[in-house]
C-alpha positions in Angstrom: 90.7 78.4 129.3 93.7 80.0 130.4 96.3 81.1 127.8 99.9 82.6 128.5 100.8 85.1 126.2 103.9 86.0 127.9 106.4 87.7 125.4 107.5 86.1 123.0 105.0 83.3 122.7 107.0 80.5 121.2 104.5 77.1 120.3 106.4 73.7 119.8 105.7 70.9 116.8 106.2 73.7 114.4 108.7 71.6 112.4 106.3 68.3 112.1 104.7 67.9 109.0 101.2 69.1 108.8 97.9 67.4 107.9 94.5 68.0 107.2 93.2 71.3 105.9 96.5 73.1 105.5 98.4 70.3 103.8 98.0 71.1 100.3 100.3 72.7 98.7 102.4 73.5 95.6 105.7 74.5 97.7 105.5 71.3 100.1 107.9 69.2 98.2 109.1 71.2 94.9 108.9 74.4 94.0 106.6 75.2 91.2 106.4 78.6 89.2 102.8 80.4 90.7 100.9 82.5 87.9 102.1 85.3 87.0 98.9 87.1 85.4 99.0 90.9 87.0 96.9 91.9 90.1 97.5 95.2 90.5 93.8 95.9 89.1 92.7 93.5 92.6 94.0 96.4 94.9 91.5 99.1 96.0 92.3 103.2 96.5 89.3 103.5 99.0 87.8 106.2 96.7 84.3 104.6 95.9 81.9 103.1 98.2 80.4 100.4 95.8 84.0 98.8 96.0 82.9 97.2 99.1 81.0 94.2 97.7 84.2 93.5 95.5 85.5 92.0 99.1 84.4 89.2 101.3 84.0 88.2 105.1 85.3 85.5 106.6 81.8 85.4 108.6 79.7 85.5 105.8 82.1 82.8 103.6 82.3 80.4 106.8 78.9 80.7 108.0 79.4 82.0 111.3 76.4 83.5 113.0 77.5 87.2 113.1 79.7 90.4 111.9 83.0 90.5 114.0 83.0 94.3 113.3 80.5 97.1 114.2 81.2 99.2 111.5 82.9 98.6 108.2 82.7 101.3 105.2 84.1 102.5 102.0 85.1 106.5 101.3 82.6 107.1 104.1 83.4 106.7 107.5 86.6 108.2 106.8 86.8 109.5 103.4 89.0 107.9 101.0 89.6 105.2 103.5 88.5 101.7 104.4 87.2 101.8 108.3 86.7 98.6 110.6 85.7 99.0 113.7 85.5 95.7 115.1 83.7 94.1 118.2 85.5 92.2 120.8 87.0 89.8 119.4 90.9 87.9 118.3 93.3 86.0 116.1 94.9 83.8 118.2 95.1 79.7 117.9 91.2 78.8 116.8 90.1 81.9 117.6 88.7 84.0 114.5 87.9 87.6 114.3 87.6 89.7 110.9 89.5 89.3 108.2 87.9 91.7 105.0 89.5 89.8 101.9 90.1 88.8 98.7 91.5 85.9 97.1 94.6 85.4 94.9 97.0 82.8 93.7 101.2 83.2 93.2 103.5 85.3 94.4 102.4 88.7 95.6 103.7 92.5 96.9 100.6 93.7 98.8 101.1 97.2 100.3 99.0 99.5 102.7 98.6 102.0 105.2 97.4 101.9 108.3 95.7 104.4 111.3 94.7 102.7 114.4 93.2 105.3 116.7 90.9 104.5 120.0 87.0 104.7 119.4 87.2 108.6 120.1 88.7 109.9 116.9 90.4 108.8 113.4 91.6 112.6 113.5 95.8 112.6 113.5 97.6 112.6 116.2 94.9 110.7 118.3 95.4 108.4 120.7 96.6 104.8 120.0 93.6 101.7 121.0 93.3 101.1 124.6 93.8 104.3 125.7 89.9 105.5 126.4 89.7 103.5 129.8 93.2 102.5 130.2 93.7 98.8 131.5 96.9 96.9 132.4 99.5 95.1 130.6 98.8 91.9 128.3 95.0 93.1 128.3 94.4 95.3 125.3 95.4 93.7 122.1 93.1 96.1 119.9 95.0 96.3 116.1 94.5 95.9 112.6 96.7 95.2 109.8 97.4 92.5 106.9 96.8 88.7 106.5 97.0 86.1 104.2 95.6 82.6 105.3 94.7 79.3 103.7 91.1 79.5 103.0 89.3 76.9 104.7 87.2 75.2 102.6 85.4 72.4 104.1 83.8 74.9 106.0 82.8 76.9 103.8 80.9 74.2 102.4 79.4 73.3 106.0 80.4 75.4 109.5 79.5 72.1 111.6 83.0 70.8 109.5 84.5 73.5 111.8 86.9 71.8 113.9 90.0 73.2 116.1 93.6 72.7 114.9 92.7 73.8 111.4 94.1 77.8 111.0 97.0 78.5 109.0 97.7 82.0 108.3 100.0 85.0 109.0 99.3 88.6 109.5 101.4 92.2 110.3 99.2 94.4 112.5 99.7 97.9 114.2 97.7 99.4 117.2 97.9 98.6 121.1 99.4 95.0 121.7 100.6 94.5 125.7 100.5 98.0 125.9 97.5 99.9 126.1 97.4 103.4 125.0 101.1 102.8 123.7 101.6 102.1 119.4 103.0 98.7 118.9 103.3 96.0 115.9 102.1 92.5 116.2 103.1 89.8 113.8 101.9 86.4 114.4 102.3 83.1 112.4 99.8 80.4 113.1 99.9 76.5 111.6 97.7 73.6 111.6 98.1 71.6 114.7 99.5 67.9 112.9 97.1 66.2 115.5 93.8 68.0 115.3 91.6 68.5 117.5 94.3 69.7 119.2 94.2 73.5 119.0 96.2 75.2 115.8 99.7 76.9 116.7 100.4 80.4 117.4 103.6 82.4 118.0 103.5 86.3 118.0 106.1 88.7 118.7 105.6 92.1 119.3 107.5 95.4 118.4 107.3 98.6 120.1 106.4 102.0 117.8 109.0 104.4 117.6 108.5 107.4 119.4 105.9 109.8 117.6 104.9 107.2 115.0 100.8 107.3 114.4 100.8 105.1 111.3 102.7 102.8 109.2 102.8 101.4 105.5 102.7 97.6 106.0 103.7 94.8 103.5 103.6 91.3 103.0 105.9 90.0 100.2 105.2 86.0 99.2 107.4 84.7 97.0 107.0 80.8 96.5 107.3 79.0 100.4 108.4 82.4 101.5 106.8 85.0 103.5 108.4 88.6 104.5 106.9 91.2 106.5 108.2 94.8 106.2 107.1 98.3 107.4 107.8 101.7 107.5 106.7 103.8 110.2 105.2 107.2 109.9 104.7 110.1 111.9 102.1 113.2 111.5 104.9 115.5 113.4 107.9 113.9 111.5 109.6 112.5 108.8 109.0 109.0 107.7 111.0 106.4 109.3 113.2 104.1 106.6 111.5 100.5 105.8 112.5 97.5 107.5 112.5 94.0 107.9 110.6 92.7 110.8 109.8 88.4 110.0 110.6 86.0 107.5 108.8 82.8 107.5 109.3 79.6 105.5 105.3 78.8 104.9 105.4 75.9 102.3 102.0 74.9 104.1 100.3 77.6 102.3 98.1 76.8 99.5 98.8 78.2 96.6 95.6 80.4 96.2 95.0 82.5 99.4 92.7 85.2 100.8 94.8 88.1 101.3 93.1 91.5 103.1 92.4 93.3 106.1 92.3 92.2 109.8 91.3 93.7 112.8 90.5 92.8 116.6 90.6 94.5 119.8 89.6 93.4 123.6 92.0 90.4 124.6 90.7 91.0 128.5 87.1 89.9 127.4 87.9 87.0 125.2 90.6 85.4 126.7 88.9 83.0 129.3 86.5 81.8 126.0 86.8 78.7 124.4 87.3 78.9 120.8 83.7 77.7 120.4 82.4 80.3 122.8 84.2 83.6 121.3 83.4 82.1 117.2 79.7 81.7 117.7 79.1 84.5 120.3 78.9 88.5 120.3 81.1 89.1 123.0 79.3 91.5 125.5 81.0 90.3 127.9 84.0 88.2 129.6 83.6 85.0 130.7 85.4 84.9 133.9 83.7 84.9 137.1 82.3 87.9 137.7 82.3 89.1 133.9 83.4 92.0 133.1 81.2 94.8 130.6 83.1 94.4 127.4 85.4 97.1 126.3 86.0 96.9 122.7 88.4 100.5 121.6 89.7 99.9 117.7 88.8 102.3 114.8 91.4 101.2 112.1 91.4 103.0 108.8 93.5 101.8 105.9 94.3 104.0 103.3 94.5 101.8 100.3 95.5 98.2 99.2 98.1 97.9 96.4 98.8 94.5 94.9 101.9 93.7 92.2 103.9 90.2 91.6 106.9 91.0 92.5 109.7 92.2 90.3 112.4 89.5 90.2 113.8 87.1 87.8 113.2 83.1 87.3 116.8 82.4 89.2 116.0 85.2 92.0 112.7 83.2 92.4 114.3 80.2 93.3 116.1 82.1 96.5 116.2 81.4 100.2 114.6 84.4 100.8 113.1 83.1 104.6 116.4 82.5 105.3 118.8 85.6 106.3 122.4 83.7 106.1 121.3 83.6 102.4 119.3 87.1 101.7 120.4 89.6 103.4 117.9 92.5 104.9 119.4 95.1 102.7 118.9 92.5 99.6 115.4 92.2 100.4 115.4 96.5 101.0 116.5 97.1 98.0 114.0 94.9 96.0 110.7 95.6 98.5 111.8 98.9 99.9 110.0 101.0 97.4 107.8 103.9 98.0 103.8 102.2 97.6 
């Protein structure tokens, strides 16, 4: 299979209305106030190991035959950190990789920060992914980051209900994107293809780090249909950068209840001649051109918490446009998300 990721990556029939798995919804038609119960006490400071088993896999919930990641730990790895190193592997189309999670209905402010580094070292000032061998553009994609997607459920019940065109999710990730050894952001919507099997659609756009930047506090904002993606960039060697806004999306496909967590992937060279079916049942040890290639997996992503609150808005700010910037403004969104975690 032969994909072109050439940036950006637009994908067409976003606008047709979806069905199957991702059609439910309580924003498809009218808006309807999500709870409103408090979630802080979901969100994790990294600071015990037993919190692990409070999250879940998407391998172990879907019934996939193995761990996407090599290593994944709790205050140990890294102290007072989660750590995902994960195998090769990618979120792209039907393609699934890890996503560590937990699940949650309404509107949400969910809040971390992230450290991709190569395989070598988690020490600061390492080296972004991709930069222990090298390898040439549109090659690497080795990051981690945040996602919220519709939870699939029919296959949870049964994996052989696993069927292509299904995914619908977003995510905000930092790490190595077309550029290897170079800090970048990914952000990438995916929706369910309206004529499954046909594959689900993916468009990602990418963002270059600015220079000296080695981290970044990342947030997804949902508020009703609408999703926002902001970051702040930060620097061992310098001050932090101010937040921004990179995406909006209009998402009324999303179910209300989500899983919301932690992504990671890495190794695009090895896993992008797979089929879908190849890459979600296999351990990836190598590519599956002709010749393969050894794979070269070279992600350690450590987060250093996960902070969850509704967000702070009234019943007539709610009902805002808040996808759309002719209506909200960045600097209105800034100055009721661009808190300090």
């Amino acid at each position: 299979m032969t994909l072109n990721l050439c940036r950006p990556v637009v994908s067409f029939l976003l606008l047709l209305p979806l069905i199957g798995e991702a059609q439910s919804s309580l924003f498809t038609n009218t808006f309807e106030t999500p709870t409103s119960e408090p979630i802080d006490w979901l969100g994790d400071e990294f600071e015990d190991a037993r919190s692990l088993g409070q999250f879940e896999q998407i391998w172990q919930r879907e019934h996939w035959p193995f761990d996407s990641l090599d290593v994944r730990s709790i205050n140990q790895g890294v102290p007072g950190h989660l750590l995902l190193i994960p195998r090769s592997s990618g979120w792209w189309e039907d393609y699934r990789a890890e996503l560590t999670y937990k699940e949650l209905s309404g509107n949400f402010v969910a809040t971390t920060l992230v450290r991709p580094r190569n395989r070598v070292g988690q020490n600061p000032g390492a080296s972004a992914p991709g930069s222990s061998q090298g390898g040439q553009p549109e090659t690497e994609y080795s990051l981690g980051g945040l996602m919220v997607r519709a939870p699939r459920r029919n296959v949870e019940q049964d994996n052989a209900q696993w069927q292509r065109g299904h995914e619908a999710y977003i995510f905000l990730s930092m790490g190595a994107a077309d550029l290897p050894g170079r800090f970048q952001f990914e952000d990438k919507t995916t929706r369910a293809n309206p004529f499954p099997p046909n594959p689900s659609q993916s468009t990602r756009l990418i963002t270059d780090a600015a220079a000296q930047t080695d981290a970044a506090h990342l947030r997804l904002i949902r508020i009703g249909p609408h999703m926002l993606l902001l970051f702040q960039e930060l620097s061992s060697q310098a001050a932090p950068q101010p937040w921004r806004v990179l995406r909006r999306f209009f998402r009324p496909d999303l179910p209300e209840r989500v899983q919301l967590g932690f992504v990671a992937y890495t190794d695009w060279a090895t896993m992008r001649w797979c089929s879908y079916e190849h890459h979600n049942r296999n351990v990836l040890t190598q590519s599956c051109d002709n010749p393969p290639q050894p794979a070269d997996p070279d992600l350690a992503v450590s987060f250093d918490f996960f902070r969850l609150e509704r967000p702070d808005l009234t019943a007539p700010e709610l009902m805002l446009d808040w996808s759309n910037p002719g209506v909200i403004s960045d600097t209105r969104i800034l100055t009721s998300f661009g808190f300090a975690p």
